[in-house]
N, C-alpha and C positions, 0 to 999 in steps of 0.2 A: 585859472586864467586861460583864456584861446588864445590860442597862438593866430598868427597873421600867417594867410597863403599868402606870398610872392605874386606878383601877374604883371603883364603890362598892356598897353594898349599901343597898338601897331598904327600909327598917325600920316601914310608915306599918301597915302589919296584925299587924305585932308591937307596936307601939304604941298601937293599936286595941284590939285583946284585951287589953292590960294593962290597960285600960281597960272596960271588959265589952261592948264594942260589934264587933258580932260580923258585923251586915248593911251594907254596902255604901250601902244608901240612907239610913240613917240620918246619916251627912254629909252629906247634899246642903242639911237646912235647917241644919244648925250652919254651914255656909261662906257659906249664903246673907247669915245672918242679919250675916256678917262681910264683906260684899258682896263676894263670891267664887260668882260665879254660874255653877251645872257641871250640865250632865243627869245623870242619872243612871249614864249608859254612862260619861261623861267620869269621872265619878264613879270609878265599877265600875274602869277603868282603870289612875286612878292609884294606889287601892289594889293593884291585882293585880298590874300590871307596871311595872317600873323606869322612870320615865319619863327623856328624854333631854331635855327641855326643861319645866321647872319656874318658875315666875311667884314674884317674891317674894312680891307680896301673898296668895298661896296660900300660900306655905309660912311665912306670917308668922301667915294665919287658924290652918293647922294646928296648929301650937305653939301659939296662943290657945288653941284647943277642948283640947288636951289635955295645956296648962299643963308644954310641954317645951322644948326646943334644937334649933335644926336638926339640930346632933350629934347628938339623938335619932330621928333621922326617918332621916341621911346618914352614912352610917359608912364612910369611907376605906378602900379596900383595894388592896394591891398586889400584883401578879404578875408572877414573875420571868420574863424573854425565854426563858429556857434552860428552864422550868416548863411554859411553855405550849406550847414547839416539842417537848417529848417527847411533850409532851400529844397532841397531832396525829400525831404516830407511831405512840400507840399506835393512837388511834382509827381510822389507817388498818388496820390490821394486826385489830385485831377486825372492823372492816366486810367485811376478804376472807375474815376467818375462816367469816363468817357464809356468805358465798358459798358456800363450801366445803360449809358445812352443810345446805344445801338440798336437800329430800324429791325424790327420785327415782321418775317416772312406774312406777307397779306394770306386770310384766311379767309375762303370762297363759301359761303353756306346758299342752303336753298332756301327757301321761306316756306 
């Protein structure tokens, strides 16, 4: 039987844009103002990339500012054991392909 990996998909800039807010810095005073204090990078961050540790009072402000569910920010996903170990074969197998395909030093002859 494969077991199921855990994952999720981080939804906070799809949820953004539903919302017409489109720049990065524009969170930093809506969290502030939720006493959720982020520079702007930390900012930049948690929009862009999946974070692996998330603060509830942060993800309590976000659903504030943009009147959702964590279900809307955190969406569960599963991948199967046997999915992701082919997965990895292939990407071996393309990686040596690529090897294979590598431009070969031009050779000069005389006639």
């Amino acid at each position: 039987m494969a077991r199921a990996k855990l994952a999720y998909q981080w939804n906070l800039r799809l949820v953004m844009a539903r919302h017409a807010m489109f720049a990065t810095t524009d969170l930093v005073p809506l969290l502030a103002e939720r006493g959720v204090v982020l520079s702007s990078t930390q900012v930049y961050r948690l929009v862009t990339q999946m974070p692996e540790r998330l603060s509830l009072r942060t993800l309590m402000a976000l659903c504030d500012i943009f009147d959702c569910t964590p279900n809307d920010l955190i969406e569960p996903v599963t991948e199967s054991r046997t999915k992701r170990a082919a997965a990895g074969v292939v990407g071996e197998a393309a990686v040596s392909s690529l090897k294979e395909r590598r431009p070969r030093r031009a050779e000069i002859t005389k006639p």
